[in-house]
C-alpha positions as CSV (number, residue, x, y, z in Angstrom):
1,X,16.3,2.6,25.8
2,X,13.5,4.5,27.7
3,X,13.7,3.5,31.8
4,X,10.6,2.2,32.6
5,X,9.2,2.6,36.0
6,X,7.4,0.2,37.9
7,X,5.1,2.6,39.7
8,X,2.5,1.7,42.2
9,X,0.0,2.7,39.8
10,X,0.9,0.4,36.8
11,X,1.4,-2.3,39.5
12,X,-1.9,-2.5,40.2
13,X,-2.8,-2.1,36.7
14,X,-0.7,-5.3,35.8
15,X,-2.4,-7.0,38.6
16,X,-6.1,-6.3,37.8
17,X,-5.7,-7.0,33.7
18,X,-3.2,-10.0,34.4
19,X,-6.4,-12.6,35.8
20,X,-8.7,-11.6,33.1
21,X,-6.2,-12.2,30.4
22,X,-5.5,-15.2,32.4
23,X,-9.0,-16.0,31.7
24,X,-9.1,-15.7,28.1
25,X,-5.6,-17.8,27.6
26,X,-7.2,-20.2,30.3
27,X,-10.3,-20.6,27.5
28,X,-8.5,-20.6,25.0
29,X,-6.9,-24.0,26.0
30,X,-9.6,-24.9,27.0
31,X,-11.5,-24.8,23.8
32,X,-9.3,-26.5,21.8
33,X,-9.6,-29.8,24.1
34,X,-11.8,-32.3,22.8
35,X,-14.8,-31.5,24.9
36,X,-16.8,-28.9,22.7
37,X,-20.0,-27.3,22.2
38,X,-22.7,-28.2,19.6
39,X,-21.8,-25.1,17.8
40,X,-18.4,-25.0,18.0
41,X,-18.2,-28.9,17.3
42,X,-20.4,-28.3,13.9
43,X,-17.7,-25.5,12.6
44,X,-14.9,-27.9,13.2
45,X,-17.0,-30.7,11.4
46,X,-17.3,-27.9,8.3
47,X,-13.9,-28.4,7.5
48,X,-14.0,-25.4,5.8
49,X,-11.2,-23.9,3.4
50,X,-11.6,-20.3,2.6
51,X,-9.3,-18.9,-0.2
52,X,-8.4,-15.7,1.6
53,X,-5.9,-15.0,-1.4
54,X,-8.6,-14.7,-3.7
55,X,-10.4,-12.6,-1.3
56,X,-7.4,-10.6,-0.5
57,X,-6.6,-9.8,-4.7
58,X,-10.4,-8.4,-4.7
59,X,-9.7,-6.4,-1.7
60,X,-12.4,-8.0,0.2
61,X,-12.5,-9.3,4.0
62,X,-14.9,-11.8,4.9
63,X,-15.8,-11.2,8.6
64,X,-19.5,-12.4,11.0
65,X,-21.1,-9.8,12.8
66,X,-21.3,-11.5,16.2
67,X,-24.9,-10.9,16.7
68,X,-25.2,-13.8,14.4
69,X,-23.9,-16.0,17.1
70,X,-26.1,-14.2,19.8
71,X,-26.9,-17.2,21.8
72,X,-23.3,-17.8,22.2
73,X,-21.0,-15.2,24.6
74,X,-18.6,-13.4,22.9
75,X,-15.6,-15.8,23.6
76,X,-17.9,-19.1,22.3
77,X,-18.2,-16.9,19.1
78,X,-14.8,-15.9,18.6
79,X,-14.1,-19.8,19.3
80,X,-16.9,-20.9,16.6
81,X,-15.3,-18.4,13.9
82,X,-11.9,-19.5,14.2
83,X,-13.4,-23.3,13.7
84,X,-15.0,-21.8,10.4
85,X,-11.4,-20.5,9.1
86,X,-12.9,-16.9,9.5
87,X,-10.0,-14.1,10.3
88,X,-12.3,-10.9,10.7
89,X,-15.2,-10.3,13.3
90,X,-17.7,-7.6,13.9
91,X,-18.7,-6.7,17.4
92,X,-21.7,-5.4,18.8
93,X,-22.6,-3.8,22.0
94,X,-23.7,-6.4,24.6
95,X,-23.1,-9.7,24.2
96,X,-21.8,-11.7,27.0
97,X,-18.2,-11.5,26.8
98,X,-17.6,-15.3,28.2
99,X,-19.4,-18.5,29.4
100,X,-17.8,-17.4,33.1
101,X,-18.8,-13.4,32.9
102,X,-22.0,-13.3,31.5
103,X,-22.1,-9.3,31.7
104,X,-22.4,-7.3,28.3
105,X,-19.0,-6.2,26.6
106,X,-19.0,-2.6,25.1
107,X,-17.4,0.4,24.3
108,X,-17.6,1.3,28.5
109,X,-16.2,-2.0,29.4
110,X,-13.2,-1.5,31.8
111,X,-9.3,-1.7,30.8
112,X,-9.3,-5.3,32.5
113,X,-11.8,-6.5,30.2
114,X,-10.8,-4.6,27.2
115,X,-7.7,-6.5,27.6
116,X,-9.3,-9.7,28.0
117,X,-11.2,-9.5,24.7
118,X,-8.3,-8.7,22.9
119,X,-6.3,-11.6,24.3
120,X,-9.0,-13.7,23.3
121,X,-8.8,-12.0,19.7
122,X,-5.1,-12.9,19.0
123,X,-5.7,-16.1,20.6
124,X,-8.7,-17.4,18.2
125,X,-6.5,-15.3,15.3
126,X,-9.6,-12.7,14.5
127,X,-8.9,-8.9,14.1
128,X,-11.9,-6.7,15.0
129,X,-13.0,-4.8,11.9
130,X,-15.8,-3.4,12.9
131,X,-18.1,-2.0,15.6
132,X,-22.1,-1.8,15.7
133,X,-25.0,-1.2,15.3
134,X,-24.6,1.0,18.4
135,X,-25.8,4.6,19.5
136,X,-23.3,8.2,18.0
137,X,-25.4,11.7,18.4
138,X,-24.8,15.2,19.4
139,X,-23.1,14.3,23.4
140,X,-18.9,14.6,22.0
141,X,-18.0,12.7,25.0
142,X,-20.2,9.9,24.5
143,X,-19.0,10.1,21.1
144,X,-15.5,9.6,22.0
145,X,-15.9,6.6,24.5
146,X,-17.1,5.4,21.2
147,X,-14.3,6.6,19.0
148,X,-11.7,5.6,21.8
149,X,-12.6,2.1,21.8
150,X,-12.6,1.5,18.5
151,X,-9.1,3.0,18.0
152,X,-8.2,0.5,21.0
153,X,-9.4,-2.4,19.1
154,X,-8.0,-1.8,15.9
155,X,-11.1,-1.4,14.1
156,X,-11.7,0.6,10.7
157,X,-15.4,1.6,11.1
158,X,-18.4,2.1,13.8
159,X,-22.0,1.5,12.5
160,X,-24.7,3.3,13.4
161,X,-27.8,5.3,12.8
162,X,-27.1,9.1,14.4
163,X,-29.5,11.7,13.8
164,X,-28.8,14.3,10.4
165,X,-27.7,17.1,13.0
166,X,-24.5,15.2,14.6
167,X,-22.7,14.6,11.2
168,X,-20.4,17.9,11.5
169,X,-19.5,16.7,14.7
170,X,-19.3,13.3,13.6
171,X,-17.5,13.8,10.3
172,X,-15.0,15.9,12.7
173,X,-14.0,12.8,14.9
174,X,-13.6,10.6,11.9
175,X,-11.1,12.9,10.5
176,X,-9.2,13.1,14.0
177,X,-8.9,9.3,14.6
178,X,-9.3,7.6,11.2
179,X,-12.0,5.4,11.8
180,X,-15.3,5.7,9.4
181,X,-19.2,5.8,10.4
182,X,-21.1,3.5,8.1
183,X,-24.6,4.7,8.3
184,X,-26.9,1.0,8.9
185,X,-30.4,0.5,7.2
186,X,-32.6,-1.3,9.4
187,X,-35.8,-2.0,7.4
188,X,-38.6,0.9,6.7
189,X,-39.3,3.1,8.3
190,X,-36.1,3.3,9.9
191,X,-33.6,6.4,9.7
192,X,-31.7,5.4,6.8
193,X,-33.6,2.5,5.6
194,X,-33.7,4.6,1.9
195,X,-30.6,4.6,0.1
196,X,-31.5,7.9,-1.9
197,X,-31.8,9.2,1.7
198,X,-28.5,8.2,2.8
199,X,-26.6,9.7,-0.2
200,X,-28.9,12.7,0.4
201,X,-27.5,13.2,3.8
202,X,-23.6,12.4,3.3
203,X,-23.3,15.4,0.7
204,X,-20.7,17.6,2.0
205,X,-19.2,14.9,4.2
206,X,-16.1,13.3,3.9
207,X,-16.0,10.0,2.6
208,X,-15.1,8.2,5.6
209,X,-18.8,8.6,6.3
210,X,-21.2,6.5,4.1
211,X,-23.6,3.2,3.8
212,X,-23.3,0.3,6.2
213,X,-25.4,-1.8,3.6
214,X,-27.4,-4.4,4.8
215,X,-29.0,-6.3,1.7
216,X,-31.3,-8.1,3.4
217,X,-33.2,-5.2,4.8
218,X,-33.4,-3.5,1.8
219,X,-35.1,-6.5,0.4
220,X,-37.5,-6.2,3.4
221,X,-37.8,-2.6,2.9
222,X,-39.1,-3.0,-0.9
223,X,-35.9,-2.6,-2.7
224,X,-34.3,-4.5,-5.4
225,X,-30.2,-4.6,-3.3
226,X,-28.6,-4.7,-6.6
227,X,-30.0,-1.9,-7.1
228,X,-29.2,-0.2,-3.9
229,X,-25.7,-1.0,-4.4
230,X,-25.5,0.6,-7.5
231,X,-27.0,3.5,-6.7
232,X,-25.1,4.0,-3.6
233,X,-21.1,3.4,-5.4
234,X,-18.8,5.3,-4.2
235,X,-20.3,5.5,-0.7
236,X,-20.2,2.3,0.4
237,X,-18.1,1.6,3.6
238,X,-19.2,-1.7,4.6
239,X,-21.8,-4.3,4.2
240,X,-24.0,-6.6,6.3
241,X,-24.5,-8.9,3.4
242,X,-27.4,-11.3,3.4
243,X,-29.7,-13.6,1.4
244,X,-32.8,-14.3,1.9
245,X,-35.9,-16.2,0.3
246,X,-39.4,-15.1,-0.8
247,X,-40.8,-14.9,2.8
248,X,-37.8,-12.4,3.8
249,X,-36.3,-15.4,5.8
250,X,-32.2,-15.5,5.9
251,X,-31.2,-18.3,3.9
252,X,-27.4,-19.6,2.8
253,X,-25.8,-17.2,0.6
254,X,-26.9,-17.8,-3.2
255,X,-29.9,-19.6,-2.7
256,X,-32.6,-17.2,-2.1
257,X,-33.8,-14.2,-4.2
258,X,-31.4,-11.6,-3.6
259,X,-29.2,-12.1,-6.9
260,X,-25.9,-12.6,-4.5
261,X,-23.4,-13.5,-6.9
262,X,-24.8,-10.1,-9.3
263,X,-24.2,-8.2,-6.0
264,X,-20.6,-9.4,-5.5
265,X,-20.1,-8.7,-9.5
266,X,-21.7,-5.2,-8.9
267,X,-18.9,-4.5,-6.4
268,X,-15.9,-6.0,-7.8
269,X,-16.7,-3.5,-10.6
270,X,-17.2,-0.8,-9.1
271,X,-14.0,-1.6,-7.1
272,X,-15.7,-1.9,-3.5
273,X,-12.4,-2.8,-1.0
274,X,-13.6,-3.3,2.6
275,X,-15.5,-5.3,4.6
276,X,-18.5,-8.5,4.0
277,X,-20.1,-9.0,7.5
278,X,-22.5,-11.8,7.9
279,X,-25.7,-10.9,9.9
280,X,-27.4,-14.4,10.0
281,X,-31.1,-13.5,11.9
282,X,-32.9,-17.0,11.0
283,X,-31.9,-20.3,13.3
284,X,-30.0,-21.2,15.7
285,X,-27.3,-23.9,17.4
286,X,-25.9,-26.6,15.2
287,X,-28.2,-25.4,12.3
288,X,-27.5,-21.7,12.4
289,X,-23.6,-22.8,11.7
290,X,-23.9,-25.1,9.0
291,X,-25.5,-22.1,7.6
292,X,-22.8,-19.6,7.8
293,X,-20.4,-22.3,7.0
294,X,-22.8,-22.7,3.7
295,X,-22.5,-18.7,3.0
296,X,-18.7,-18.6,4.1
297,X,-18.3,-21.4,1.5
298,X,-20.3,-20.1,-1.3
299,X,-18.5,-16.5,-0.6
300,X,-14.9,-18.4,-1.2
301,X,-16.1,-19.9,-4.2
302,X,-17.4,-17.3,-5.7
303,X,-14.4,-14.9,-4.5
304,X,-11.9,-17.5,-6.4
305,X,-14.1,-17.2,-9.3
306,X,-14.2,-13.3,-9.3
307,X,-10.2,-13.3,-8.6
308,X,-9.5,-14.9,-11.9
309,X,-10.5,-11.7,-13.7
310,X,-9.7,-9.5,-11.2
């Protein structure tokens, strides 16, 4: 066995990580006492069972970007999801990490608070998947604060909108730390808000770069998202799946006009295996919840459903 050295150094290391993580066990107790917030009270009244085997067979993880739960820190979302049976989380840059540290947690957090988040992670059983919509370019260093923390976290993929010129550099990094870029669409005229222009640019690229596919813009953009999707097969990495009604308005999945369940037939056939993140951007509170728990439902169902045939 390797002698390990308590050094000075790693002393003070232990001793600045240890409260912080303290923290994070500290609210995790917390949270499961009967006192609870609105939201997280209304995903323990879902009651939800999700049939991850079904989702597993299709090679599908369900996951909630966290800017769904804005209004909530970081730890009161991880809290919520867990409530909701969820098991995979995206982050984005900026939230407030807990209801006691209200500063934004991001890629230039410090090791102490790194730590803490990732505490909280196993504690509330959620693996990071995902990391985004935030800022990659032409600056290699910036890139790899990026790149670094994500391969901290465990996560498979960083979403973002960098400019045409940085993908060599980009594609370069991917390669090095195994971890893809899935290219976002916010809606037109955004950067890549055209599907055609997104498998324009990736030509040449390796595959670990492709569409971070958000159906909901592309709806607000003018497009028909099954259609996106199939156009875009083969290069999809990851989705920010939505619904959403006539007036462009996020609604529970497979109630508004998107064709939701055709979308998750498109990809079962063309063999799509990654990850479904929920970007909820209508509501809030106790209502904003029952509506994931709705699309989080809906998802299962339809997941068993696909499974069968699978």
């Amino acid at each position: 066995m390797k002698e390990y050295r308590v050094t000075r150094r790693r002393l003070l290391q232990g001793m600045a990580v240890a409260p912080l993580a303290l923290q994070a066990a500290a609210h995790a107790a917390e949270s499961s006492g009967v006192a609870a917030s609105p939201s997280l009270a209304a995903a323990r009244a879902a009651r939800l069972k999700l049939n991850h085997k079904a989702m597993e067979k299709l090679g599908w993880k369900l996951s909630s970007q966290a800017y769904t739960f804005r209004e909530l820190t970081l730890f009161e979302t991880m809290d919520v999801l867990n409530a909701l049976g969820l098991r995979y989380i995206e982050l984005f840059p900026g939230q407030s990490m807990a209801p006691d540290d209200k500063a934004g947690f991001d890629h230039n957090a410090a090791p102490e608070r790194v730590a803490a988040v990732q505490a909280k992670l196993k504690s509330a059983h959620l693996t990071p998947v995902n990391y985004g919509v935030v800022g990659l370019g032409d600056d290699e260093a910036e890139n790899r604060k990026v790149f670094n923390f994500a391969k901290t976290m465990g996560m498979l993929t960083i979403v973002s909108e960098p400019p045409e010129d940085s993908f060599d550099k980009i594609d370069r990094l991917c390669g090095e730390y195994k971890i893809n870029v899935a290219l976002h669409d916010h809606p037109r005229p955004s950067r890549y808000w055209d599907p055609a222009h997104v498998l324009e640019v990736v030509k040449g690229h390796s595959r670990r770069i492709g569409s971070c596919s958000d159906t909901g813009h592309w709806y607000r953009s003018g497009f028909t998202p099954l259609e996106c999707l199939k156009q875009l097969e083969g290069r999809i990495i990851s989705l920010h799946f939505k619904d959403l009604n006539a007036q462009k308005e996020d609604v529970p999945w497979g109630t508004g006009v998107c064709d939701a369940r055709e979308m998750l037939k498109e990809l079962k056939r063309q063999k799509f295996r990654g990850v479904f993140s929920a970007e909820y951007e209508r509501t809030s509170g106790v209502e904003l919840v029952n509506n994931v728990a709705k699309s989080f439902d809906w998802f299962s169902r339809t997941a068993t459903e696909l499974a069968k045939s699978a």
